[in-house]
N, C-alpha and C positions, 0 to 999 in steps of 0.2 A: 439784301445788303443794306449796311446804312452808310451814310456820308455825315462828315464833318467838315466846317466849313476853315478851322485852322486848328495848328497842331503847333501845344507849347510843351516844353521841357521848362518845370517849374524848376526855379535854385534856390527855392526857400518851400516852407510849409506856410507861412506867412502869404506866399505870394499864390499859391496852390490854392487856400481858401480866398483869398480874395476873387482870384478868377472864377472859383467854384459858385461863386453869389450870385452869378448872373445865370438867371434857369434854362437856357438850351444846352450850356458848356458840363461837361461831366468829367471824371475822373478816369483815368483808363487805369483798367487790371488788369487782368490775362488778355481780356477782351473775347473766350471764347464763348461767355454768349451772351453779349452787346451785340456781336458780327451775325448773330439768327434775327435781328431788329431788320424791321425796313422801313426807316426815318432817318429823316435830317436832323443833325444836330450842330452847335456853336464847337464851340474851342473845346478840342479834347486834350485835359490837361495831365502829361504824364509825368510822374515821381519818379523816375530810374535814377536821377542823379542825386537821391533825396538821403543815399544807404540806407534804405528801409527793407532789404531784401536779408536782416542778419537775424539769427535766433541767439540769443546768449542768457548766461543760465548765471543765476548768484545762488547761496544758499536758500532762500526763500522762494526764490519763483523763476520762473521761464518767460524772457520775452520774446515775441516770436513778430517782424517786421510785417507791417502789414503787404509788403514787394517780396514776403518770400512763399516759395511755393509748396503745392501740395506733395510733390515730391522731397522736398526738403526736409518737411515735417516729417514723412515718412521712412526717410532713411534715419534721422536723425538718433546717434544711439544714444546721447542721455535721456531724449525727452522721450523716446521708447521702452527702457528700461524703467524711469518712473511713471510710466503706465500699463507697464508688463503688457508692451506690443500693441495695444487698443489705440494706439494714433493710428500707427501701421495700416492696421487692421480697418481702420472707420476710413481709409483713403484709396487704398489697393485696389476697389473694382470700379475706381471711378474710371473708367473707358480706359487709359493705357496710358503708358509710363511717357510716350509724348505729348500727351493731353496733360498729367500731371506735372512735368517739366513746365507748363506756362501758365497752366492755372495756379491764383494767389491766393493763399488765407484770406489777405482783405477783400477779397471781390465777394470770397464763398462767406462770409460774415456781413459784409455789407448787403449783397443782393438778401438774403434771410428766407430762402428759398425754401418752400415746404418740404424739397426732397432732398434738400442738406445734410450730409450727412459729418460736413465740417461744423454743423451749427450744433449738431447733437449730441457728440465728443464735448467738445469746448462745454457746453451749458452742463455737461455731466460734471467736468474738471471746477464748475465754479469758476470758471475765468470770467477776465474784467476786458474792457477796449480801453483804450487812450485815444480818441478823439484831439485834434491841434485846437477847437476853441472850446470846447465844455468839459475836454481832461479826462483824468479815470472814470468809470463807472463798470455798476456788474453787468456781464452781458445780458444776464436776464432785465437787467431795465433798458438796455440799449436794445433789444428785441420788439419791448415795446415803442418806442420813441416812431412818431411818424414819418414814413414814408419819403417826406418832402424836409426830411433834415438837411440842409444842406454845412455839412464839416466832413473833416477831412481826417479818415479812418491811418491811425499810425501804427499802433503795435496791437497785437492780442497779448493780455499775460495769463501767465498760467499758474495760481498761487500754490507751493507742494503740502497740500494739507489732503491731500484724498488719497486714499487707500484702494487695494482691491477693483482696479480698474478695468472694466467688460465694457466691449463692444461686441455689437451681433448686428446681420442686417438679414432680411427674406427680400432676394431676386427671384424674379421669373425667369431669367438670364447672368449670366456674371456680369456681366457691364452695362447692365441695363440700368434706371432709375430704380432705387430702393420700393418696395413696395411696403413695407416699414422698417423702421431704422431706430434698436433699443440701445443705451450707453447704460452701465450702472455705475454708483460708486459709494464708498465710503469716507462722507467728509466730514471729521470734526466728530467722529463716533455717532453720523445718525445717517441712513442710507437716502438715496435720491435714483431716480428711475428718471432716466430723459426717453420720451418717445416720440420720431420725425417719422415725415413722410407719412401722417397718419388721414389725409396726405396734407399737411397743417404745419405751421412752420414748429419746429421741436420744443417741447414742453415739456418743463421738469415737474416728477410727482415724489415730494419730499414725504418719509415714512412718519408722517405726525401723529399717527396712535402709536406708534411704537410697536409694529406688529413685528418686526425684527429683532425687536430689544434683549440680549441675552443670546441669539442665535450664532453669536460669535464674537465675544469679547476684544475688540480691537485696542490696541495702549497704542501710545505715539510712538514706538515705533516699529508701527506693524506688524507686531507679534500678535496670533491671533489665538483662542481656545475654546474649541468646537464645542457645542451642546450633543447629543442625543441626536442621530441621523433621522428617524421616525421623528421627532417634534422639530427640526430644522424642517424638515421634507412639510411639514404641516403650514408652518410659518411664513415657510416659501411660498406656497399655492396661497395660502390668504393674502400676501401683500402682491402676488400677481393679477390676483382679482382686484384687489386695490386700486393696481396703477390702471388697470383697463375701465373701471369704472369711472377715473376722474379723466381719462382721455377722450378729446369729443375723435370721433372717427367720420371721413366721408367717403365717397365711392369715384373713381374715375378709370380709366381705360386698362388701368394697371387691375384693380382689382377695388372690390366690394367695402361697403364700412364694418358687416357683418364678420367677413376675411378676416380684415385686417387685426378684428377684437380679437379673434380669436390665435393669430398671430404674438397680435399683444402681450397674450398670457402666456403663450409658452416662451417667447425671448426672454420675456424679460424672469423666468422662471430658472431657465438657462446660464441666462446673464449673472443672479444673483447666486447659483451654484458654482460657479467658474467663480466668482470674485471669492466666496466661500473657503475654494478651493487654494487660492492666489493666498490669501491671505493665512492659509495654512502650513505653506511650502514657505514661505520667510519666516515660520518660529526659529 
């Protein structure tokens, strides 16, 4: 169990990072797993009064509140419709529908947990954060950023430029921790492979030789024009040995780094037959 020593209801984001600057004090999200910690900590600072629990959608993008939940995302029918179900689908076996009722995007973004399977999706989708002092960035640089950043996470956006959207995960169990976790996607006409839980926080593997190129002609508006099922089927297995070659893999109680490569290569072999597939059914 942990303890905190006082408990504020921020009425600003202003006032949220300010408290936020003093290093015992932290931020609350769902809190359900801050509460598996056993440490004292300062002022636990919460945003419920902040409206940051709302998803709203403009032509160009999704933003999605960093106070709103995994279920949210997941029932949500526009932003599942523009991913042809693969939010749904990356959130459904996280332990159960009361667990995802309180856990938040911003905790499962901020915490950048190897076995995210919210961080995997999102980095497939090309999404950005909004951070209250240093503003937008792509998530994939906010990935990087250290550890001991102390700002205060506000929205996820989701920009709609990605096509043919696939998620896959390999459990031992349905509700257990992903033992890897593959998102695909097509963005801006060149594909991207994110692979988590490898068991390594999710890592995108952009198709830079172009070994996809022609396997399915995508125009903006996601009309798609299949090749030859024999040189698709060809092209596929080369960029699935691809994405397993640029992924570092390691071993833990879930399973082996040997495993999981070879996990690697058929998801994500999968993933880009389904998006394939996705992307044929909107001609």
């Amino acid at each position: 169990m942990f303890y905190y020593n006082q408990y504020v209801r921020a009425q600003s984001l202003d006032e949220a990072y300010e408290l936020y600057q003093k290093k015992p004090n932290f931020v609350l999200g769902g809190m359900l797993w801050l509460k598996m910690k056993n440490k004292t900590l300062g002022t636990a600072i919460d945003l419920c009064d902040l409206g940051l629990d709302q998803i709203d959608e403009d032509e160009n993008e999704f933003r999605i509140g960093a106070y709103a939940t995994l279920r949210q995302i997941e029932t949500h029918e526009a932003l599942n419709a523009y991913t042809h179900g693969a939010i749904a689908e990356s959130v459904r076996h996280i332990v159960g529908v009361q667990f995802r009722n309180v856990a938040t995007v911003g905790g499962s973004i901020w915490g950048r947990f190897g076995f995210s399977d919210v961080m995997t999706i999102f980095r497939a989708l090309g999404a950005k954060v909004q951070l209250h002092k240093a503003g937008i960035m792509d998530l994939d640089e906010f990935a990087a950023l250290p550890r001991t950043t102390r700002d205060v996470l506000v929205s996820v956006i989701v920009p709609k430029n990605a096509k043919g959207v696939v998620y896959l995960s390999q459990r031992n169990q349905s509700t257990d921790f992903p033992v890897l976790t593959c998102a695909v996607a097509n963005r801006n006409g060149r594909y991207v492979a994110v692979i988590g839980a490898s068991p390594y926080m999710a890592e995108p593997v952009w198709d830079e030789d172009g070994i996809l190129d022609g396997i399915a002609e995508v125009n903006t508006d996601g009309n798609a024009a299949l090749t030859d099922n024999s040189e698709n089927n060809a092209k596929i297995d080369k960029f699935a040995e691809y994405v397993a070659e640029h992924i570092r893999f390691g071993s833990n109680i879930r399973a082996g780094a040997e495993y999981r490569e070879i996990i690697c290569r058929v998801l994500t072999r999968r993933a880009v037959t389904q998006s394939l597939d996705i992307c044929d059914d909107i001609m």
